[in-house]
BAFIPA-336157 format. One line per field, with one value per residue (C-alpha): residue number from 1; residue in one letter; y negated, x, z. Coordinates in nm, 3 decimals, always signed. Layout:
BEGIN
pos	(NUM,...);
code	(A,...);
yy	(Y,...);
xx	(X,...);
zz	(Z,...);
END
This chain:
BEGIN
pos	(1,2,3,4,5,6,7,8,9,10,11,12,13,14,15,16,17,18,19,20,21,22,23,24,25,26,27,28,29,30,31,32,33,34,35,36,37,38,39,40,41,42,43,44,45,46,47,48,49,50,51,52,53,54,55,56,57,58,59,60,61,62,63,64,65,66,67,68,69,70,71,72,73,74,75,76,77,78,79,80,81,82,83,84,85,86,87,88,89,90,91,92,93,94,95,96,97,98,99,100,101,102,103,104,105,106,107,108,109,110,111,112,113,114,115,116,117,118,119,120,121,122,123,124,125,126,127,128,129,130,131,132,133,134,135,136,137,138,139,140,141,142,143,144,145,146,147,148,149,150,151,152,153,154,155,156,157,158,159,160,161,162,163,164,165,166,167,168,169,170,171,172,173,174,175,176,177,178,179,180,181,182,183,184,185,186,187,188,189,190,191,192,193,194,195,196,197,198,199,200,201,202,203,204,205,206,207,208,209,210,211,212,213,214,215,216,217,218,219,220,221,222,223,224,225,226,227,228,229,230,231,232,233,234,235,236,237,238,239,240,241,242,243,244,245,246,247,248,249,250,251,252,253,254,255,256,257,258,259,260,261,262,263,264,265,266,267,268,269,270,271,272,273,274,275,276,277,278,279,280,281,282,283,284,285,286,287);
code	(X,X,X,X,X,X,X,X,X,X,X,X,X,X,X,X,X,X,X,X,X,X,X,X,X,X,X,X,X,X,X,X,X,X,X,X,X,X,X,X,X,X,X,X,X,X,X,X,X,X,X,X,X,X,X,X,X,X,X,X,X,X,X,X,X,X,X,X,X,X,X,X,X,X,X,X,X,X,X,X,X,X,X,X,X,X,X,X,X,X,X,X,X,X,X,X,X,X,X,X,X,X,X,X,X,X,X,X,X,X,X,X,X,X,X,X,X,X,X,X,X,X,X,X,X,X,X,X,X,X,X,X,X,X,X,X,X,X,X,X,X,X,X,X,X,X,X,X,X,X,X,X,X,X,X,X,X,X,X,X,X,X,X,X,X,X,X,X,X,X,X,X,X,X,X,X,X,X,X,X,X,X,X,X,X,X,X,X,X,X,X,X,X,X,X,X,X,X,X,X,X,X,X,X,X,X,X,X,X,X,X,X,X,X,X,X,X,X,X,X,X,X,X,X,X,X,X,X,X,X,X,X,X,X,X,X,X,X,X,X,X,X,X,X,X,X,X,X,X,X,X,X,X,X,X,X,X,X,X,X,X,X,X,X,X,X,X,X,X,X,X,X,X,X,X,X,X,X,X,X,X,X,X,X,X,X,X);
yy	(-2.918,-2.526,-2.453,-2.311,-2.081,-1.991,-1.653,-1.302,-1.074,-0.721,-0.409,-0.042,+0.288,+0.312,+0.425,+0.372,+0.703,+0.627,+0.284,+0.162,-0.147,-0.232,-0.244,-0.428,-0.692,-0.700,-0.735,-1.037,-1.228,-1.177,-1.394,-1.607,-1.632,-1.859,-1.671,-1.481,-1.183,-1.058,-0.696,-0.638,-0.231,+0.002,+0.287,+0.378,+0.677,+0.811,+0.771,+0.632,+0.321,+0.247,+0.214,-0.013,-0.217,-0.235,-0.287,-0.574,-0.707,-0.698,-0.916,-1.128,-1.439,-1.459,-1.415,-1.710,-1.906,-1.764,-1.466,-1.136,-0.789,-0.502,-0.118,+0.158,+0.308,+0.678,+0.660,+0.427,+0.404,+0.498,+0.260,+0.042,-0.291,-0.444,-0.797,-1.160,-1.267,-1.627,-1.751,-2.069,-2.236,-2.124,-2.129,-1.772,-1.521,-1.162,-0.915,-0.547,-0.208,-0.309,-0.025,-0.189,-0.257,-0.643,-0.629,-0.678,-0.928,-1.168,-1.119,-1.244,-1.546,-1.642,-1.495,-1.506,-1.860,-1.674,-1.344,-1.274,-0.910,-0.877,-0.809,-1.077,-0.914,-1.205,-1.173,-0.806,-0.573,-0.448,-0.094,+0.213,+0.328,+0.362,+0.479,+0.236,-0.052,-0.242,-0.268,-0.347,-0.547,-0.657,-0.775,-0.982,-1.149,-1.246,-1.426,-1.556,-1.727,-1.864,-2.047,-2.222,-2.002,-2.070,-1.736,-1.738,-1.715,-1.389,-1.260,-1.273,-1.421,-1.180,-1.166,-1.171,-0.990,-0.664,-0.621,-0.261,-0.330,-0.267,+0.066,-0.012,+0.151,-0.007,+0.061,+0.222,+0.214,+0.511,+0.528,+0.341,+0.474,+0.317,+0.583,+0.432,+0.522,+0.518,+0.296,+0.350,+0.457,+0.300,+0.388,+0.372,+0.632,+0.334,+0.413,+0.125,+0.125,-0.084,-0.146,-0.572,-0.610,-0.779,-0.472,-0.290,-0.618,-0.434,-0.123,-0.150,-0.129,+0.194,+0.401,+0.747,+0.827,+1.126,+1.288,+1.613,+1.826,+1.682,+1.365,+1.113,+0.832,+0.510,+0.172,-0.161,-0.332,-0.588,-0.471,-0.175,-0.163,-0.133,+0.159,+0.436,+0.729,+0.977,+0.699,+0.629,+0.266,+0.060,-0.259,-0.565,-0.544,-0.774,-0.805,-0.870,-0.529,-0.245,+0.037,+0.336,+0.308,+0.495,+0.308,+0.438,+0.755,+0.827,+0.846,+0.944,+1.275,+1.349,+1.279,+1.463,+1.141,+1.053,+0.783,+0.855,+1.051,+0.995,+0.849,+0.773,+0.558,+0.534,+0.515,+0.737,+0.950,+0.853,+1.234,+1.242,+1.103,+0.874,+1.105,+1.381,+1.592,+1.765,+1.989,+1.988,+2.307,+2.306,+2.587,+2.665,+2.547,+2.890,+2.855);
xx	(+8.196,+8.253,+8.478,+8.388,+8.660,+8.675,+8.897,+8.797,+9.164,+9.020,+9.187,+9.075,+9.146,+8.799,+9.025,+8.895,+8.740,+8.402,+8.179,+8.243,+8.502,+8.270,+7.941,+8.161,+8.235,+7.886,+7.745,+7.967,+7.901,+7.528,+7.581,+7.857,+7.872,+8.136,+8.433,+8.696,+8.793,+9.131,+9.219,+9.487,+9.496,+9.228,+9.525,+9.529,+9.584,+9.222,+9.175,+9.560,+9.523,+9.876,+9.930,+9.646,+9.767,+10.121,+9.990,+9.800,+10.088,+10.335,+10.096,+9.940,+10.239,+10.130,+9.765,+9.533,+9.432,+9.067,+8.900,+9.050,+8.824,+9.045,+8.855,+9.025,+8.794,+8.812,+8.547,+8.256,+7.923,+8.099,+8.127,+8.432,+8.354,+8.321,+8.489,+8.600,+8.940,+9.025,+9.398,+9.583,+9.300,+9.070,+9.288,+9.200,+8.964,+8.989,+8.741,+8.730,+8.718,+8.862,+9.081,+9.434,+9.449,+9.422,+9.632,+9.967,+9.842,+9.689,+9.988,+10.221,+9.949,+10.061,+9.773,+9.411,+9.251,+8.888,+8.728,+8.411,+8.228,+8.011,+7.644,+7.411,+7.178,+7.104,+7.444,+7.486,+7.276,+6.906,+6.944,+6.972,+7.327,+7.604,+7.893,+7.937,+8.009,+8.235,+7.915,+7.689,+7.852,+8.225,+8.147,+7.834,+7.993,+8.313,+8.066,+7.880,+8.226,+8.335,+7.935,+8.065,+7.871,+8.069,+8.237,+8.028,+7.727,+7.867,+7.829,+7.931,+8.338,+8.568,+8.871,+9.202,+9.322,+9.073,+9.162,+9.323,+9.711,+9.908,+10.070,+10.383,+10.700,+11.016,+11.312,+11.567,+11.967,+12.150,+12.514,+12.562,+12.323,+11.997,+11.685,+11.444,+11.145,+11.004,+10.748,+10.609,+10.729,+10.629,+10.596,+10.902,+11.017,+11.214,+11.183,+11.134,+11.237,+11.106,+11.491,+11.562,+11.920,+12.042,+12.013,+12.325,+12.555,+12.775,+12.814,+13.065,+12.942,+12.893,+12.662,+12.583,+12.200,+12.078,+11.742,+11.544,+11.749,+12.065,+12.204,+12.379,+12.585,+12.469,+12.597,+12.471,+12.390,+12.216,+12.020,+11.918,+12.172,+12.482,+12.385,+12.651,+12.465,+12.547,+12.545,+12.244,+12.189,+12.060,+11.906,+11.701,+11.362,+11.071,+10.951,+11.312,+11.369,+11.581,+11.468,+11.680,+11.682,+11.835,+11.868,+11.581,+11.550,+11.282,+11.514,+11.221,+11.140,+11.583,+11.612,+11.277,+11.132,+10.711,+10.611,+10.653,+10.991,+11.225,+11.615,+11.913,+12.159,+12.508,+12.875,+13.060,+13.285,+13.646,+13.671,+13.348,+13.365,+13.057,+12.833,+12.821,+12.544,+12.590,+12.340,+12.163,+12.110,+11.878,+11.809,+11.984,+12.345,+12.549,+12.856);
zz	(+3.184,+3.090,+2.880,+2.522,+2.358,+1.962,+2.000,+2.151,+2.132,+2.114,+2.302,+2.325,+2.284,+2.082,+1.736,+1.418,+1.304,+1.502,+1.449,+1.832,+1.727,+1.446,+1.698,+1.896,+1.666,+1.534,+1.927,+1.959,+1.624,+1.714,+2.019,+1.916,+1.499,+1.500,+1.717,+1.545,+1.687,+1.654,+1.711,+1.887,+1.879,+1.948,+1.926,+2.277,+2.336,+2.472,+2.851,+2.872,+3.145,+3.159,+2.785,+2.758,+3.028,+2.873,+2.523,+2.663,+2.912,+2.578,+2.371,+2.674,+2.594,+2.218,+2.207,+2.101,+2.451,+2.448,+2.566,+2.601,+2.567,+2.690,+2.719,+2.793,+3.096,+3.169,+3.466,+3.221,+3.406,+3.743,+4.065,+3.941,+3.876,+3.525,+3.584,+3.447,+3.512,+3.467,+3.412,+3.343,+3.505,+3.223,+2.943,+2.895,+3.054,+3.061,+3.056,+3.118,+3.387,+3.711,+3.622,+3.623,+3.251,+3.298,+3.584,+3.459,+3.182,+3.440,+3.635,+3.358,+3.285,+3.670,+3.809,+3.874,+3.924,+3.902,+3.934,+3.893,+3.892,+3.588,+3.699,+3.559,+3.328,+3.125,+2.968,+2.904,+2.601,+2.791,+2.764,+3.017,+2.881,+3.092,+2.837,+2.656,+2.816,+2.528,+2.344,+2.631,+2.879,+2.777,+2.453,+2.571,+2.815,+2.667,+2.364,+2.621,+2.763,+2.404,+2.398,+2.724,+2.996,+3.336,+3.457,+3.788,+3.568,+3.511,+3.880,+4.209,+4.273,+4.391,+4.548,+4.315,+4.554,+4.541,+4.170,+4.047,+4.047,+3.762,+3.706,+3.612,+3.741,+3.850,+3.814,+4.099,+4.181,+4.361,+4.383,+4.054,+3.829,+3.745,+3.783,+3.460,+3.255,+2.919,+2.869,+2.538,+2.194,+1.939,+1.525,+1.484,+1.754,+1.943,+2.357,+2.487,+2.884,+3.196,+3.218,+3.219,+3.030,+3.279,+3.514,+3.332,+3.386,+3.568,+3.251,+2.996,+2.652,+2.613,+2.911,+2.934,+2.918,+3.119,+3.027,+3.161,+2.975,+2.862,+2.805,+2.534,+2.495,+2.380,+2.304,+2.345,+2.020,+1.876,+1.625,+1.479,+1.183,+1.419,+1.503,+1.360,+1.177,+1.452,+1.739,+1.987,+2.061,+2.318,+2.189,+2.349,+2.176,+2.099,+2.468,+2.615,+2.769,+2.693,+2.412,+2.303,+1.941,+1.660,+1.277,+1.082,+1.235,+1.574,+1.894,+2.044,+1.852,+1.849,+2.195,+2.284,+2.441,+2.513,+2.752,+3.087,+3.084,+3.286,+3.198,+3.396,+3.312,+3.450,+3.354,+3.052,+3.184,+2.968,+2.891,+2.719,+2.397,+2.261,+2.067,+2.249,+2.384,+2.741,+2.854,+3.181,+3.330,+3.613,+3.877,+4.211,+4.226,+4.296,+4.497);
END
């Protein structure tokens, strides 16, 4: 019997200025009056894959078991594939651009059981658009899903294996230091890092961060408020991973930090006391 699901989570990078969320919602209690849809953000930055996938992969472990609407799709009304993603053996299905932004999400939910390729047009708004496809084709479908229509009514099965990847970068040793990245910064200006904390088990407490143009020492803490007034601090955040932090202040806009920028971490030299700045000139070494 097909499952029948009560909760649509809602991702895009839509904002809130325009009316797009609210014809989204308004497509989806048309078909299915009784869901509730949650928003989960529709702050994306514009066109930003990678955030959308990481905003989704952060909150994929405490969403609602249900359906999950995720749009962030720079190429709309091109060849990629508008698909169905089913995890946890249909606990929850996601739905989206074959784009990569429900790649790291399924992969968290242990992986595809299903995938389908959204082409029936029974289940998608008639119309002759081809930019909008929150309104037209994710939203349908995903209130079809909660009414307990069977993914492959959706379209065709495809292979798990086809899907977009995830773009999300790893993490890299060399000669003792560990080569890292920002992964997002939130409101607060904390930088969060794709660093695990277990990956500086072999750092004392306090490590010496190196950035594009200068660098800082920081100490492990465990919570904002140990952090000293002129101190940088390294704390284990909401999602288990390692965010430069400083208390009630942006580290981000001090440290000159954005998603995407690059930070090495490695030992503190026992000259260098904690604190302090050292600037990182680069051009041609002279000899």
């Amino acid at each position: 019997m097909p499952l029948r699901y009560d909760t649509i989570s809602f991702l895009s990078d839509y904002g809130l200025t325009d009316e797009f969320v609210g014809v989204v919602h308004s497509v989806i209690r048309s078909i299915a009056p009784e869901v509730a849809v949650i928003d989960i953000t529709h702050g994306i930055k514009p066109y930003d894959v990678r955030a959308g996938g990481l905003a989704l992969a952060r909150s994929a472990s405490y969403l609602c078991p249900g359906v999950v609407v995720a749009v962030v799709d720079p190429v709309v009304g091109t060849a990629r594939r508008a698909i169905a993603v089913e995890v946890g053996d249909g606990m929850s299905v996601l739905v989206g651009p074959d784009n990569g932004v429900l790649a790291a999400a399924v992969a968290l939910c242990g992986g595809a059981t299903r995938a389908v390729q959204i082409t029936n047009p029974d289940y998608c708004l008639p119309g002759d658009s081809t930019t909008f496809d929150g309104r037209d084709i994710f939203g349908p479908a995903a209130a079809h899903l909660c009414l307990g229509v069977d993914l492959a009514e959706l379209g065709p099965s495809i292979d798990p294996i086809s899907l977009f990847p995830a773009m999300i970068p790893l993490t890299r040793e060399d000669e003792g230091r560990l080569h890292g990245e920002v992964l997002w910064v939130d409101r607060y200006g904390n930088a969060q890092l794709n660093v695990d904390p277990d990956e500086l088990a072999e750092f004392e407490e306090h490590v010496r961060l190196v950035f594009d143009d200068g660098s800082r020492t920081a100490r492990r803490v465990s919570n904002f408020a140990s952090v000293d007034k002129n101190e940088v601090g390294l704390v284990v955040d909401a999602y288990g991973l390692l965010a430069i932090v400083l208390d009630r202040r942006s580290a981000a806009d001090e440290l000159g930090l954005i998603a995407g920028s690059a930070v090495t971490i490695e030992a503190v030299d026992e000259d260098r006391m904690p604190g302090t700045v050292t600037p990182v000139n680069l051009g041609p070494r002279r000899t």
